[in-house]
C-alpha positions in Angstrom: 114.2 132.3 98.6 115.2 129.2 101.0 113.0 128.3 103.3 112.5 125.5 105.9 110.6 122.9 104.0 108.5 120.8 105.8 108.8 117.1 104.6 108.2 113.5 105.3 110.3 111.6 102.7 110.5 107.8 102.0 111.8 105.7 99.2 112.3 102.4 98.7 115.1 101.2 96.0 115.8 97.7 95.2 118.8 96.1 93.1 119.7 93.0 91.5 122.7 91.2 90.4 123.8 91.4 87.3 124.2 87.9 87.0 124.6 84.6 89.5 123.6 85.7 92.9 123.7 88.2 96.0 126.3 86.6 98.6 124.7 85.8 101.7 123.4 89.0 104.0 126.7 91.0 105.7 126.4 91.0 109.6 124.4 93.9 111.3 128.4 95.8 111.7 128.6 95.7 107.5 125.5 97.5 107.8 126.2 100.0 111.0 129.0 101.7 108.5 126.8 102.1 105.6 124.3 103.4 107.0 126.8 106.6 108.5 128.1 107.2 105.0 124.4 107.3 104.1 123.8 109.5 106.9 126.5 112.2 105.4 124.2 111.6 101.8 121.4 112.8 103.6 119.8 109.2 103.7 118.7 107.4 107.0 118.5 103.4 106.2 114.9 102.7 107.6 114.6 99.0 106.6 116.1 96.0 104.3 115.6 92.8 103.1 118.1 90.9 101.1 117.5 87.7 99.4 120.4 85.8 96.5 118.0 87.7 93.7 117.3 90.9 95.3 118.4 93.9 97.6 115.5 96.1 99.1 115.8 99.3 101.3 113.8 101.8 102.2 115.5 105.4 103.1 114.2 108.3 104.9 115.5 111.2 102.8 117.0 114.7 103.3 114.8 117.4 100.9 117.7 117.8 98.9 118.1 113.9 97.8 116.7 113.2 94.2 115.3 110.0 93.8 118.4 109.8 90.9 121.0 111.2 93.4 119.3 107.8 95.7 119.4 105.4 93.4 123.3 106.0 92.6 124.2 106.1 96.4 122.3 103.4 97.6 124.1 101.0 94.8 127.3 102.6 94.6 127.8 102.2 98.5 126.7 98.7 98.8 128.6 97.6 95.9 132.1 99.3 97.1 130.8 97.8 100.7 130.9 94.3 99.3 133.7 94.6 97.7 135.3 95.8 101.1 134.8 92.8 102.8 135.6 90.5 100.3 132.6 89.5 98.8 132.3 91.6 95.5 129.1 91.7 93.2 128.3 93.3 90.5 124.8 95.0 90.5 122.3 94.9 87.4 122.1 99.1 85.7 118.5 98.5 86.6 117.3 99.8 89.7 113.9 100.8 91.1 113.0 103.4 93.5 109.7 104.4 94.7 108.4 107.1 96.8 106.4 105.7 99.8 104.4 107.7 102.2 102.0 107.2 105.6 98.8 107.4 103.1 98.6 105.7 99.8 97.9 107.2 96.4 93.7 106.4 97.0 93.8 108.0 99.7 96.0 111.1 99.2 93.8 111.6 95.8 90.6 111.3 97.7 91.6 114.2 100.3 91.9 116.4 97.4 89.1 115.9 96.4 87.5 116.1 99.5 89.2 119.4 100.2 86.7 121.6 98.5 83.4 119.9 99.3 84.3 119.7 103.0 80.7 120.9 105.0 82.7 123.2 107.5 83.7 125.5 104.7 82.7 128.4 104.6 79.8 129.4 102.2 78.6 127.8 99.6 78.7 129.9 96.8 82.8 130.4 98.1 83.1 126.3 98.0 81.1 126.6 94.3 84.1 128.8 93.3 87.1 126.8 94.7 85.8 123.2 93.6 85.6 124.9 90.1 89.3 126.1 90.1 90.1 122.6 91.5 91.9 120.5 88.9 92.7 116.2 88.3 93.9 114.2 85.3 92.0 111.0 85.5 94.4 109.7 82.9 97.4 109.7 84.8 98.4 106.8 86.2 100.5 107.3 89.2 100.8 103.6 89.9 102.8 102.9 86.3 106.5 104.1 87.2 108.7 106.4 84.9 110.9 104.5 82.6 114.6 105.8 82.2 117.2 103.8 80.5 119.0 102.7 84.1 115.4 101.7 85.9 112.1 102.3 87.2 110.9 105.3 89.7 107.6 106.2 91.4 108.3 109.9 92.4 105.1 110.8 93.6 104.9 114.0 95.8 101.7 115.8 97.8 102.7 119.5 98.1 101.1 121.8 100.3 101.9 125.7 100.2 100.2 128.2 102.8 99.4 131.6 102.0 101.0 134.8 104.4 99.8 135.7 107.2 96.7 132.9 105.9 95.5 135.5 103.3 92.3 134.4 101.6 93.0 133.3 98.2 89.7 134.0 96.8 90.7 137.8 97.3 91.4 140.0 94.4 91.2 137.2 92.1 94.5 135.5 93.3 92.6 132.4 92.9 92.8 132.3 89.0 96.1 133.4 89.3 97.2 130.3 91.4 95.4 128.0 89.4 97.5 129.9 86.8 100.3 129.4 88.8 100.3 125.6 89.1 100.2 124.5 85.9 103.4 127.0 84.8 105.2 125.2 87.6 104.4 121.9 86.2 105.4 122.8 82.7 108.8 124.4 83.8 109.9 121.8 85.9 108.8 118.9 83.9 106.0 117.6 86.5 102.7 115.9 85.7 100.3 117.1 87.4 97.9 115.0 88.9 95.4 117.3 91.3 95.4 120.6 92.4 93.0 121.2 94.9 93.2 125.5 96.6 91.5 126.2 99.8 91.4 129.8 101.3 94.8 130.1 102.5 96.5 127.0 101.0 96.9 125.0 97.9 97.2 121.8 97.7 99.3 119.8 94.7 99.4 116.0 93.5 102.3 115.4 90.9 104.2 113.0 89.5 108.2 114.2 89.8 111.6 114.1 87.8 113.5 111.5 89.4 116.3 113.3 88.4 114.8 116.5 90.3 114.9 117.2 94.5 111.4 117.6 96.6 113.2 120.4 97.8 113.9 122.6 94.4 110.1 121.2 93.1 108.5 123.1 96.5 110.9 126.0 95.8 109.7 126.3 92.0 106.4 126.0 93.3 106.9 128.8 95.9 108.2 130.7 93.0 105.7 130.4 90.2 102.9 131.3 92.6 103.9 134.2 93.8 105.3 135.6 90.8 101.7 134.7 89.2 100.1 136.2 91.7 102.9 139.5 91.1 102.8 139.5 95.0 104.6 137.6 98.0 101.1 135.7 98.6 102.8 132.1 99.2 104.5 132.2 103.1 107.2 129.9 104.0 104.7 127.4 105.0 105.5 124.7 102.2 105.3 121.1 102.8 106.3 118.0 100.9 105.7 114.5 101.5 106.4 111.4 99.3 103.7 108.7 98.0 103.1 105.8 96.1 101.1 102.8 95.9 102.4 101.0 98.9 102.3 102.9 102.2 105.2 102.4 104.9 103.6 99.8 106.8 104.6 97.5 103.7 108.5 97.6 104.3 108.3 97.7 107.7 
């Protein structure tokens, strides 16, 4: 199925020279035509900062963008712009990209774990039940990036998928069969998972991503493996996914 995802999607990626220095910052018109031929990657230039050792931007992305796909189009780009107007520079293979949201990793962490305990819901022996299927891996560290051989990414996503028609999950023992659900997504698409927190018609997901893999094909995955552990259509099109990290936005700003 293809749905509509809901999203709110910000990287940052920064590159260096491979040797020497960056020439001195293009005009504003240098960076008016990038930022179209980003536009058709599905990647809106939010901010930059350039400096002779370092080139930082931060990108609000399409669903479909892997950090990967990113990280090739935000170098490749600048370095066939450069060479365009004359001032060519070769860029280091090591890049860095990191996901970057309105809330910061404590605090995305710390609503999930609020989620269960919260005093409006419901009855108590029904919160019992759902902070019991409620899952987090205190030994992952979010804020140490993925290694690859060409850089560094943070690809942190908080994904939210809503029940149809806001079915109770605690019905007919879907709720073991979503926690169930979860962790065959993470295994078959390579995620670590990081929290899992359900409520009565959603569930709520804290993972660490495949830079190589889209936000849009993890929520997918996700829509899948639920509802084919659950051997129903229980997961709507309600899915949401929204990037993360350390740093918030007000950072790059």
């Amino acid at each position: 199925m293809i749905f509509p995802l809901i999203h709110h999607l910000h990287y940052s990626w920064a590159g260096w020279p491979s040797e020497g220095a960056f020439p001195p910052e293009p005009p504003s018109a240098f960076f008016d035509a990038l930022a179209a031929a980003w536009r058709a990657d599905g990647l809106e230039m939010v901010s930059r900062e350039w400096t002779p050792r370092q080139v930082q931007m931060t990108f609000k992305a399409a669903p479909e963008v892997s950090p990967v796909f990113l990280a090739g189009r935000a170098k490749g780009r600048l370095q066939h712009a450069l060479r365009q107007a004359g001032t060519p520079c070769a860029f280091s293979r090591k890049v860095a990209v990191r996901s970057l949201g309105d809330n910061r990793s404590p605090e995305v962490q710390g609503y999930l774990r609020r989620q269960s305990v919260r005093a409006d819901l419901l009855d108590e022996r029904y919160r019992a039940t759902l902070q019991a299927a409620a899952y987090e891996d205190a030994a992952l560290d979010l804020a140490a990036p993925a290694e690859t051989n060409i850089g560094r990414y943070w690809f942190n996503l908080h994904l939210v998928a809503v029940t149809a028609g806001r079915y109770r999950i605690g019905a007919e023992d879907f709720l073991g069969k979503v926690r169930e659900g979860i962790f065959a997504w993470a295994e078959e698409t390579g995620c670590r998972l990081k929290a899992f927190a359900p409520m009565p018609d959603h569930v709520h997901v804290a993972a660490r991503g495949l830079p190589e893999r889209a936000p849009l094909e993890l929520a997918q995955a996700l829509w899948k493996s639920l509802n084919r552990a659950a051997g129903c259509c229980l997961m709507g099109e309600n899915v949401y996914a929204g990037t993360f990290s350390e740093y918030g936005l007000g950072a790059v700003k």
